[in-house]
C-alpha positions as CSV (number, residue, x, y, z in Angstrom):
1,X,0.0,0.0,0.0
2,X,1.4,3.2,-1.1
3,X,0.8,6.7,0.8
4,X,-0.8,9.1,-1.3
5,X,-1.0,12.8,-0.6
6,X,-3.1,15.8,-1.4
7,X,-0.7,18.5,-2.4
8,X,-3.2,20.9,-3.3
9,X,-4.4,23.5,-0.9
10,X,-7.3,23.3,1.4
11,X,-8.0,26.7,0.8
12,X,-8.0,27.1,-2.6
13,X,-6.2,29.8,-3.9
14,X,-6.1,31.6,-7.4
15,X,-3.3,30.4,-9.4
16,X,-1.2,34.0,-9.4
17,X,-1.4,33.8,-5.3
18,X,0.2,30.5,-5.6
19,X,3.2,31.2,-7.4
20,X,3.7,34.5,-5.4
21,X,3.2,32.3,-1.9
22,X,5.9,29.7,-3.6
23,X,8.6,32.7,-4.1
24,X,8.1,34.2,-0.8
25,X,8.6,31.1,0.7
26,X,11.4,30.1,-1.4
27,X,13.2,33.9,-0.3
28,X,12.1,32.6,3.5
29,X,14.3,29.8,3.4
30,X,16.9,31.5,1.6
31,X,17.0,34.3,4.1
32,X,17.1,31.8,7.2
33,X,19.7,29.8,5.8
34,X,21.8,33.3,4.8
35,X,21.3,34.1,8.6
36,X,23.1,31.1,10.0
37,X,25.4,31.8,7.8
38,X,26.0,35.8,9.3
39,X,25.7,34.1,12.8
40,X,28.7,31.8,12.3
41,X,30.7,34.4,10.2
42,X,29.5,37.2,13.4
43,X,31.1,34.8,15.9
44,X,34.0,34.2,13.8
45,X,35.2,38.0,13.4
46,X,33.9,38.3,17.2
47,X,37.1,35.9,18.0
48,X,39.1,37.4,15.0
49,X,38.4,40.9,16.9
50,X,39.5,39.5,20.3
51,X,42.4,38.4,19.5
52,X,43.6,41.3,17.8
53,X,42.5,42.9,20.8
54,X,44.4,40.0,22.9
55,X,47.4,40.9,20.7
56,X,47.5,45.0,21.8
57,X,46.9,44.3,25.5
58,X,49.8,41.5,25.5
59,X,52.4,43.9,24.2
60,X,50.9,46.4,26.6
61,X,51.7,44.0,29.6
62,X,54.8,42.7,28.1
63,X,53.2,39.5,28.5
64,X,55.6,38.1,25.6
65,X,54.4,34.2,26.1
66,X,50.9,35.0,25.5
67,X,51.7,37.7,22.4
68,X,54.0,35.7,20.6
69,X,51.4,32.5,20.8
70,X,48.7,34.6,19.1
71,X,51.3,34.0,15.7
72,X,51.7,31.3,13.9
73,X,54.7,29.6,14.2
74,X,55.9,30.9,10.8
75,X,54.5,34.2,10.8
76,X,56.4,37.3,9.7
77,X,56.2,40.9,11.2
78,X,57.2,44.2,9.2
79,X,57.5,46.8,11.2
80,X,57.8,50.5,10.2
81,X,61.7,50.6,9.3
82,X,62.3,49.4,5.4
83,X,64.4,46.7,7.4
84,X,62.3,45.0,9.7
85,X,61.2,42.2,8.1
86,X,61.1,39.6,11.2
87,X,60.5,36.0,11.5
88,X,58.9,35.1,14.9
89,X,62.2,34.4,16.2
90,X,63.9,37.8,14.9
91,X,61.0,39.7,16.3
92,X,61.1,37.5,19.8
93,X,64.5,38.9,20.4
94,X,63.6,42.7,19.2
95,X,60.3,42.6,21.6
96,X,61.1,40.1,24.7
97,X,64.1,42.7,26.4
98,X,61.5,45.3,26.3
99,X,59.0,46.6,28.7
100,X,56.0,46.9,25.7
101,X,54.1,49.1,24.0
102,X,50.5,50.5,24.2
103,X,48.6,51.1,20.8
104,X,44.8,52.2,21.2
105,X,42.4,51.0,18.9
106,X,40.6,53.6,16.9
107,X,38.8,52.1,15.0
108,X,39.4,48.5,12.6
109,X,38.4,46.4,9.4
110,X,37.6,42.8,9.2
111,X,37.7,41.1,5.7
112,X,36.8,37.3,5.5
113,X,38.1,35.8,2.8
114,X,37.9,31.8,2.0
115,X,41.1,29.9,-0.3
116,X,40.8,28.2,-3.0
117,X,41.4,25.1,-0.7
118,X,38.8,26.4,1.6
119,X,40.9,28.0,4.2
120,X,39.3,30.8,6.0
121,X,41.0,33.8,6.4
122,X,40.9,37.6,7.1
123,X,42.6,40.3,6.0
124,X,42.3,43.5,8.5
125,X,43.6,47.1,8.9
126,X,43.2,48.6,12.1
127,X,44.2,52.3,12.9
128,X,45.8,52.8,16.7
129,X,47.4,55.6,18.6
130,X,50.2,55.7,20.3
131,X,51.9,58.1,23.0
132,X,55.3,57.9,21.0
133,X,54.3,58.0,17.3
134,X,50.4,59.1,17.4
135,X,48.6,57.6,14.6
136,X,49.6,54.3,13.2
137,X,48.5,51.6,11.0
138,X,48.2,47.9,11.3
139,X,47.7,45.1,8.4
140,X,48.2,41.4,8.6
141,X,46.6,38.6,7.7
142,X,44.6,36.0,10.2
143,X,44.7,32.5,9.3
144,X,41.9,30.0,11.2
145,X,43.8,26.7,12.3
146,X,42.0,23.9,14.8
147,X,42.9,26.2,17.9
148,X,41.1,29.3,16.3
149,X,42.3,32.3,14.9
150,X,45.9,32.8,14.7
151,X,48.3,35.8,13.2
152,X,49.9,34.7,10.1
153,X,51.2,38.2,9.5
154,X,51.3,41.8,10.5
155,X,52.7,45.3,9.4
156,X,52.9,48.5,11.3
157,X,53.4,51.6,9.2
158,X,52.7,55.0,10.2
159,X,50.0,56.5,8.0
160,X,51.6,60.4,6.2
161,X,49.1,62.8,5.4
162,X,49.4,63.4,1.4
163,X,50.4,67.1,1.9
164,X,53.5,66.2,3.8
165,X,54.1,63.2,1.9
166,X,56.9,64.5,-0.9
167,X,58.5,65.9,2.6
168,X,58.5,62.8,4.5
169,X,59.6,60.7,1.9
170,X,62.4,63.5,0.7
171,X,63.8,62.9,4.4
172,X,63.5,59.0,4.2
173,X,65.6,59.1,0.9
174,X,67.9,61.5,2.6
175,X,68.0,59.3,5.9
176,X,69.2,56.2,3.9
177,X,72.3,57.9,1.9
């Protein structure tokens, strides 16, 4: 014995209510499924965000053991000489005789990004101030691995205002002869 079922309405409905009724249903489902999607990429960038946040207040504390895990093992820093282009290591023995440095978050970008291979990354720039230098900018990359987010590279520059720039950059050039 076979089931059968009645798979028109109860209520009848004019034919042009029907296919309207099917649409909106279909852009239902659609929408539901789009919003679990936001929800896992929201509580992704939420534990992107806190660990560049992590990353800031470690180098505040000088709390070198927790910064330098936030990195993956091969990560590379630049920092804002043309020469600092540090492994983990090189940049371990720049950062660990020092007593830190505070950088204030004013304000950041989070950009997800999936491989090829289906890797899921970010890219993000963050602005931050500084009692030594003032405004600054930071770049890197965040990589996802099994034990969350981690820092596969970052880049500190100092942002020039484009009316000062030819200045700047005439004293770098003159700096480096």
């Amino acid at each position: 014995m076979t089931a059968s079922y009645n798979t028109t309405p109860s209520i009848p409905l004019p034919t042009r209510w029907r296919s309207s009724l099917l649409k909106l249903l279909t852009a239902v489902t659609l929408l539901i499924g789009a919003t679990s999607v936001s929800a896992s990429e929201g509580k992704q960038l939420s534990q992107a965000e806190a660990l560049l946040d992590s990353l800031h207040q470690s180098a505040a504390e000088a709390n070198w053991n927790r910064y330098f895990s936030l990195y993956l093992p091969d990560a590379i820093f630049i920092g804002t000489d043309a020469t600092e282009h540090w492994t983990m290591s090189e940049f371990e023995g720049y950062a660990r005789p020092t007593d830190g440095w505070e950088y204030t978050l004013r304000e950041r970008t989070l950009v997800p990004l999936t491989t090829l291979n289906g890797d899921k990354v970010l890219v993000f720039d963050e602005l931050l101030d500084s009692a030594s230098y003032g405004v600054s900018r930071g770049t890197g990359t965040l990589l996802l691995t099994s034990s969350g987010w981690k820092i596969a590279q970052y880049h500190l520059s100092f942002p020039i205002p484009n009316e000062i720039a030819k200045e700047i950059t005439a004293r770098i050039k003159a700096a480096k002869k």
